[in-house]
C-alpha positions as CSV (number, residue, x, y, z in Angstrom):
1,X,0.0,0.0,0.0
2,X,1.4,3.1,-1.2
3,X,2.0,5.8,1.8
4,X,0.4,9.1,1.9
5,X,3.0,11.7,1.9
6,X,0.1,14.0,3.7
7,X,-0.8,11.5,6.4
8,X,0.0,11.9,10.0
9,X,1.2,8.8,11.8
10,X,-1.6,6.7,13.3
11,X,-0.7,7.7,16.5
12,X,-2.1,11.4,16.0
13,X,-4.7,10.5,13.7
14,X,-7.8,11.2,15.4
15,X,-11.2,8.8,15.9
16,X,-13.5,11.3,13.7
17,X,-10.3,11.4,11.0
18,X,-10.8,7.8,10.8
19,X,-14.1,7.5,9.9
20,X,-14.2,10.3,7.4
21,X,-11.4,8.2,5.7
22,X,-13.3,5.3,6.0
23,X,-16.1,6.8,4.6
24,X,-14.1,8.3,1.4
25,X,-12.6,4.9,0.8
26,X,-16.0,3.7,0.7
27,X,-17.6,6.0,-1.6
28,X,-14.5,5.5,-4.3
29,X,-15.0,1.7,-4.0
30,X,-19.2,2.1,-4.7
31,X,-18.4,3.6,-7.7
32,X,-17.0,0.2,-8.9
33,X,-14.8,2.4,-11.5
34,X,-11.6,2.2,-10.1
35,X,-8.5,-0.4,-11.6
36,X,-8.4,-4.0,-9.8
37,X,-5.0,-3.2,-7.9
38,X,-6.1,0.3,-6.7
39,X,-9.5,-0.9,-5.5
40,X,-7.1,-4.1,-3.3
41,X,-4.7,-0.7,-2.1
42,X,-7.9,1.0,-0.9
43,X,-9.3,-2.4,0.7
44,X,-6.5,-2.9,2.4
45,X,-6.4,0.7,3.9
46,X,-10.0,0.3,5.0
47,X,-9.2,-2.6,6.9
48,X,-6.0,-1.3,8.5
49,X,-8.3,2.0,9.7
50,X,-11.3,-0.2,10.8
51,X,-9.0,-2.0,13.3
52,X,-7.7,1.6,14.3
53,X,-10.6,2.8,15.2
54,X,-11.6,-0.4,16.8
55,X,-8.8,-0.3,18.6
56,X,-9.2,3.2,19.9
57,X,-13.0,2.2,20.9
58,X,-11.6,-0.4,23.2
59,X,-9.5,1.7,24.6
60,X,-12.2,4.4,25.2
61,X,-14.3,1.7,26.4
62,X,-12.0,0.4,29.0
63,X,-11.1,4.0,30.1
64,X,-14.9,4.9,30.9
65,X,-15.1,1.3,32.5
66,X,-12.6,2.9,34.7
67,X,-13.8,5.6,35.5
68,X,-17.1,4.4,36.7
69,X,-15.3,2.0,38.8
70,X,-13.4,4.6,40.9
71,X,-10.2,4.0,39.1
72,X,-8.2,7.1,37.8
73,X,-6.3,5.4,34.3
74,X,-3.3,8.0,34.8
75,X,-2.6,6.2,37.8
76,X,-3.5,8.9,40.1
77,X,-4.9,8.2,43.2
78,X,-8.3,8.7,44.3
79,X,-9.4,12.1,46.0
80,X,-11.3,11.3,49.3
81,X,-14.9,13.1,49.4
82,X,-14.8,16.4,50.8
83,X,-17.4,17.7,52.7
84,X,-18.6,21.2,52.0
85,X,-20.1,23.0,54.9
86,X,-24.2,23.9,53.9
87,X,-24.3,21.7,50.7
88,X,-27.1,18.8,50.1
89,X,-28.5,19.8,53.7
């Protein structure tokens, strides 16, 4: 697959960035006009995005499952309640 002298390393590239790639790729492949190996090169970067952004779902996944659970992902350690004088009474 041919590298994109514009493209920022996957590391950087943001959810939202995926999809609208994903989406592009898609539309070129619809139009079913595109040469044999060109439509494989764009296959094979919609694949290599999809598990991106799957990946990065997981990840988001696991860091709100986190969160709910108490758990600070930064490693941080929890902040014990403070009580405010005059609030919730």
């Amino acid at each position: 697959m041919p590298a994109q002298s514009d493209a920022a390393p996957e590391e950087t590239v943001g959810f939202e960035q995926i999809l609208d790639r994903l989406r592009a790729i898609v539309d070129q492949l619809e139009k079913g006009d595109l040469p044999l190996e060109r439509s494989l090169e764009l296959f094979e970067e919609g694949i290599r995005l999809s598990r991106l952004g799957a990946g990065r779902l997981d990840a988001a996944e696991k860091r709100i499952e986190q969160l709910l659970a108490g758990d600070d992902p930064t490693g941080q350690p929890r902040r014990a309640a403070v009580d405010v004088p005059g609030a919730g009474t």
